[in-house]
N, CA, C and O atoms as a GROMACS GRO file, in nm:
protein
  240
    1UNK      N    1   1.077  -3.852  -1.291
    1UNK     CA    2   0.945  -3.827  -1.233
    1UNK      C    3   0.960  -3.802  -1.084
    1UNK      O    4   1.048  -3.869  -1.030
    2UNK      N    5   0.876  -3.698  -0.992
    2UNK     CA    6   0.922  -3.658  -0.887
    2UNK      C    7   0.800  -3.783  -0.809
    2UNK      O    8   0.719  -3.857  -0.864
    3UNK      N    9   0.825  -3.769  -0.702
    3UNK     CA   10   0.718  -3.874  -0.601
    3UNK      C   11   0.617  -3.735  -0.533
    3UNK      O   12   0.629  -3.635  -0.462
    4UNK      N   13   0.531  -3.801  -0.600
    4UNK     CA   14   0.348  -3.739  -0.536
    4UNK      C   15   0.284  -3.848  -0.505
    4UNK      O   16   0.240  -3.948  -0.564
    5UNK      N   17   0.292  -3.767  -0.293
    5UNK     CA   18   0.177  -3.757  -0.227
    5UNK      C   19   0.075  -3.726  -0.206
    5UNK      O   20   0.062  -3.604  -0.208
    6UNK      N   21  -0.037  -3.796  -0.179
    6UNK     CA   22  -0.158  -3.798  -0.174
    6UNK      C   23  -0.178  -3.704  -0.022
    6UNK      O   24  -0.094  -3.655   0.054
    7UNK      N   25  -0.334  -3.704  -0.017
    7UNK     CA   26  -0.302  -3.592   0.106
    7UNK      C   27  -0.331  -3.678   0.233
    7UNK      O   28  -0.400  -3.620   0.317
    8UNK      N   29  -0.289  -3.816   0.267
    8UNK     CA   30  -0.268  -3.868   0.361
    8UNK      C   31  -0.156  -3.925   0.386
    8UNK      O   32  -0.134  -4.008   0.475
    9UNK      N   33  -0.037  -3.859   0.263
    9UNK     CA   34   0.102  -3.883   0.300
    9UNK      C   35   0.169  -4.051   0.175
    9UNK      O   36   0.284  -4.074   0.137
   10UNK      N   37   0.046  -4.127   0.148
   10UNK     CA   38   0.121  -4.181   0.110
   10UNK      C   39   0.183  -4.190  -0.073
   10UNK      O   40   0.160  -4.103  -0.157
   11UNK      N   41   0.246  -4.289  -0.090
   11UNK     CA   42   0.298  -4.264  -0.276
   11UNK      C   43   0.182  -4.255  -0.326
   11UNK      O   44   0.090  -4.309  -0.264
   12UNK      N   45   0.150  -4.180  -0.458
   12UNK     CA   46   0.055  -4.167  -0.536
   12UNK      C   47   0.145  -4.179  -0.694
   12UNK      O   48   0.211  -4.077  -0.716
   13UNK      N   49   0.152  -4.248  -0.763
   13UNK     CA   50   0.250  -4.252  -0.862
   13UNK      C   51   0.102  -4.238  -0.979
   13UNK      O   52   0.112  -4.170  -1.081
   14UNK      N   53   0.018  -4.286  -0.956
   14UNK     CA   54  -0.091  -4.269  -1.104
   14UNK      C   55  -0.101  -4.085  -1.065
   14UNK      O   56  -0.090  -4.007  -1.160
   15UNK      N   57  -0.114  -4.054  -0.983
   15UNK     CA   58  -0.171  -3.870  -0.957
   15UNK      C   59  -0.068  -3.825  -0.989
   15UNK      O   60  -0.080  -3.742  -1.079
   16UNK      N   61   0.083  -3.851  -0.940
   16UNK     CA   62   0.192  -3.831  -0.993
   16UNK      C   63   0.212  -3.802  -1.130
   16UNK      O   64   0.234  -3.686  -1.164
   17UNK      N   65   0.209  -3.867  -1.189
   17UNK     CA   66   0.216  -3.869  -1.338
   17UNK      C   67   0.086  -3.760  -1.411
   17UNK      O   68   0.108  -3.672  -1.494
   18UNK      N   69  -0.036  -3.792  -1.358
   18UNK     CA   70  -0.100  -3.700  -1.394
   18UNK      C   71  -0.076  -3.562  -1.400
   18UNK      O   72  -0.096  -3.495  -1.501
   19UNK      N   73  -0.021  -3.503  -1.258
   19UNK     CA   74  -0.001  -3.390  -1.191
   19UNK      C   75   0.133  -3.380  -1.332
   19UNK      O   76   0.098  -3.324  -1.436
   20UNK      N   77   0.246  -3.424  -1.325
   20UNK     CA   78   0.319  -3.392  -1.444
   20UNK      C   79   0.332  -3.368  -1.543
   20UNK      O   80   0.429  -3.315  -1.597
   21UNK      N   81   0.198  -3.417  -1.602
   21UNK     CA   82   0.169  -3.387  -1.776
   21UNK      C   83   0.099  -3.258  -1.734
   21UNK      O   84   0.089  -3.195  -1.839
   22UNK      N   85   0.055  -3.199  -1.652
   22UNK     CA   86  -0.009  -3.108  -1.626
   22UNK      C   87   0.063  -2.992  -1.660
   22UNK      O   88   0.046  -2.915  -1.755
   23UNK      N   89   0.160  -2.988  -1.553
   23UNK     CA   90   0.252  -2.883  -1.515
   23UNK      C   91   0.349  -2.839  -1.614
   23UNK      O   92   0.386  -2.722  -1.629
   24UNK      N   93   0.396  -2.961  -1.695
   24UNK     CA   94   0.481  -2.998  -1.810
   24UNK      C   95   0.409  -2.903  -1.937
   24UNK      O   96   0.470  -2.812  -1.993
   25UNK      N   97   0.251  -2.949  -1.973
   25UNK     CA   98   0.196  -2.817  -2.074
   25UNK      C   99   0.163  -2.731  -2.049
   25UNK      O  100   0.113  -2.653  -2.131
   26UNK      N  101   0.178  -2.702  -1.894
   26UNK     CA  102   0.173  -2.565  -1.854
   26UNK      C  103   0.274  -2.484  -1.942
   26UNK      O  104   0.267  -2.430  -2.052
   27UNK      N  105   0.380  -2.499  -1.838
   27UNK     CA  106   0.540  -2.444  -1.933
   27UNK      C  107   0.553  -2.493  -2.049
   27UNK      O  108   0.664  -2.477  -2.099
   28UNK      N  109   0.475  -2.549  -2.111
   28UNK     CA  110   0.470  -2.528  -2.230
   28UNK      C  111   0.391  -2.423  -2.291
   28UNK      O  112   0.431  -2.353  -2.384
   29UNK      N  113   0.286  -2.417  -2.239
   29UNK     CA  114   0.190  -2.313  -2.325
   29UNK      C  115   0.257  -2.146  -2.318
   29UNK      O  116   0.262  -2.053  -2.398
   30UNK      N  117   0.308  -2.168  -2.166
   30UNK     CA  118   0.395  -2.034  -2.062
   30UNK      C  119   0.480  -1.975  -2.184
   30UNK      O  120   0.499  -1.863  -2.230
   31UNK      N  121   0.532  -2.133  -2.220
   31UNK     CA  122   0.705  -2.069  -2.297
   31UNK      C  123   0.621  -1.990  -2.451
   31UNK      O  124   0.658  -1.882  -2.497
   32UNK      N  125   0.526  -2.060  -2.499
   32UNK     CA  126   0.461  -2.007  -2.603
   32UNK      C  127   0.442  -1.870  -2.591
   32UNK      O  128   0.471  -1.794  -2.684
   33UNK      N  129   0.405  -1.838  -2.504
   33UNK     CA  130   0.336  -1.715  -2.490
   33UNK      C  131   0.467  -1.621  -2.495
   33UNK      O  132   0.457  -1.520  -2.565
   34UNK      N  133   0.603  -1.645  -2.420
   34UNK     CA  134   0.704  -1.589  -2.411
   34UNK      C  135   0.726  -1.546  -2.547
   34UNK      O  136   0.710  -1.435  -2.598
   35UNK      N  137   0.773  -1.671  -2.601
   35UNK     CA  138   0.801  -1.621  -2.748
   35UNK      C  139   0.724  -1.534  -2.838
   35UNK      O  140   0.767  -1.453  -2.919
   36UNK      N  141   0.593  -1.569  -2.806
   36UNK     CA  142   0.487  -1.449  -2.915
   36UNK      C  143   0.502  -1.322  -2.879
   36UNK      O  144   0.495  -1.230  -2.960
   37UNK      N  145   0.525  -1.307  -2.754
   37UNK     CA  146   0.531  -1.123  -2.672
   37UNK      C  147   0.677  -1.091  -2.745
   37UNK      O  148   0.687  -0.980  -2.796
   38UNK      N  149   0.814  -1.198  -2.754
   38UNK     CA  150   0.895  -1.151  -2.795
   38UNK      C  151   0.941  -1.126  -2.965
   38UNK      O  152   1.049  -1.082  -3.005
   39UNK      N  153   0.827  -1.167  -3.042
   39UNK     CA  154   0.806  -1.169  -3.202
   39UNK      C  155   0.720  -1.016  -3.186
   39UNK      O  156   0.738  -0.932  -3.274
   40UNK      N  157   0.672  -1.001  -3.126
   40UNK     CA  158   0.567  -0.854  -3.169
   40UNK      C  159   0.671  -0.758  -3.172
   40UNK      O  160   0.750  -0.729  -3.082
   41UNK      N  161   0.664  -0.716  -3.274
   41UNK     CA  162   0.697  -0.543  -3.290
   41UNK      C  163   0.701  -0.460  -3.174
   41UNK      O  164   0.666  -0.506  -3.065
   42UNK      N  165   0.742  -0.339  -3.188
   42UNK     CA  166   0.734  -0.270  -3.091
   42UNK      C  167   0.616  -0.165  -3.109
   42UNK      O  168   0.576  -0.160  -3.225
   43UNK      N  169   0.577  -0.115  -3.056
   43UNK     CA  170   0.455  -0.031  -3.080
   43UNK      C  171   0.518   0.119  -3.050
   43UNK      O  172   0.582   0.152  -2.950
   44UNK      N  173   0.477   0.213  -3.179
   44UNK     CA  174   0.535   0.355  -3.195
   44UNK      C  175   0.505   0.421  -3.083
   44UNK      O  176   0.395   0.409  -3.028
   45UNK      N  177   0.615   0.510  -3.030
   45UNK     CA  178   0.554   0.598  -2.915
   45UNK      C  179   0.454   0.667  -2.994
   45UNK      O  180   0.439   0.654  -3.115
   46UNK      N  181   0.383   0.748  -2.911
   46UNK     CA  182   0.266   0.866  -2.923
   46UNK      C  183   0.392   1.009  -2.887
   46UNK      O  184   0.473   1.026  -2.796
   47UNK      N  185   0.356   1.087  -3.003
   47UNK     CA  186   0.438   1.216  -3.021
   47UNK      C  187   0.417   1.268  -2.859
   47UNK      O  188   0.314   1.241  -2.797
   48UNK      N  189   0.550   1.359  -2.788
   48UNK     CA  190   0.480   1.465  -2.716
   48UNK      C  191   0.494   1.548  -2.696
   48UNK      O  192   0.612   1.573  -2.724
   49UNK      N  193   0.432   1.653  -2.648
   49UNK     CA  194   0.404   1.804  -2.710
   49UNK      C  195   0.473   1.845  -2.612
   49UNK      O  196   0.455   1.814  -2.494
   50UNK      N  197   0.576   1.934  -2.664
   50UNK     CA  198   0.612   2.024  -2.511
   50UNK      C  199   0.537   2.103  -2.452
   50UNK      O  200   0.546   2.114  -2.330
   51UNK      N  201   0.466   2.159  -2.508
   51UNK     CA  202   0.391   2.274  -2.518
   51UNK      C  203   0.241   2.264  -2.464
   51UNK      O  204   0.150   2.346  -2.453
   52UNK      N  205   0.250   2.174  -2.445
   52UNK     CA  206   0.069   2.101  -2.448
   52UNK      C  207   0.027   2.134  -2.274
   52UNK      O  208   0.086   2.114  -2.168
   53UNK      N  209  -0.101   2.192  -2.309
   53UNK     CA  210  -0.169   2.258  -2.205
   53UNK      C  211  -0.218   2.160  -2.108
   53UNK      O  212  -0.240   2.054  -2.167
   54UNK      N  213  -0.254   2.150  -1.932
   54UNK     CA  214  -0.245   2.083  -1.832
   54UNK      C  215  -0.395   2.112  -1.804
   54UNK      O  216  -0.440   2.227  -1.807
   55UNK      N  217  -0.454   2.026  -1.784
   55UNK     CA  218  -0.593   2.041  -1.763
   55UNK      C  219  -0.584   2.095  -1.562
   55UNK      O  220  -0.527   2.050  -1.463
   56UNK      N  221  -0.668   2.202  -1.590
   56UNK     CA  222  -0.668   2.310  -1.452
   56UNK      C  223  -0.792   2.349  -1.413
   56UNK      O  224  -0.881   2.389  -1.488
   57UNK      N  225  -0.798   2.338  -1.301
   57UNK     CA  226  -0.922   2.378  -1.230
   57UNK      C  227  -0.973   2.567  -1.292
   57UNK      O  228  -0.906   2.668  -1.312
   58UNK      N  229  -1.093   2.544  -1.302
   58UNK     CA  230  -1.128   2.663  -1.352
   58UNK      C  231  -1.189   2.748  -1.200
   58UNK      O  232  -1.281   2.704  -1.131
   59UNK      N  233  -1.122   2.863  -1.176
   59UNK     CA  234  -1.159   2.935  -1.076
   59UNK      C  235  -1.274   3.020  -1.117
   59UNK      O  236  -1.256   3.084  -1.221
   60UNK      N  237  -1.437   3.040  -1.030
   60UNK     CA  238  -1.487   3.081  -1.085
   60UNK      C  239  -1.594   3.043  -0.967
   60UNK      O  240  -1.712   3.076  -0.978
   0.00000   0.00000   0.00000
């Protein structure tokens, strides 16, 4: 457990601990998320056209 200060400097060991379970299911939920982005499939490119016309100012 790391030592948390309060904001007048001194030990805070009950906020301490709080602040830790905090941060702790943070990176937890974080790492979750990692893993789900890295289970998804990949998503098919979209074909592309060589050929395919460039949208152009119409002179006129």
């Amino acid at each position: 457990m790391r030592r948390y200060r309060n904001h007048e400097g001194y030990c805070d060991p009950t906020a301490g601990q709080a602040m830790e379970n905090i941060t702790r299911e943070e990176r937890r939920r974080r790492k979750a998320l990692l893993v789900q982005e890295e289970q998804k499939p990949d998503k098919p490119l979209s074909p592309r056209y060589v050929n395919k016309p460039k949208n152009r100012r119409r002179n006129g």
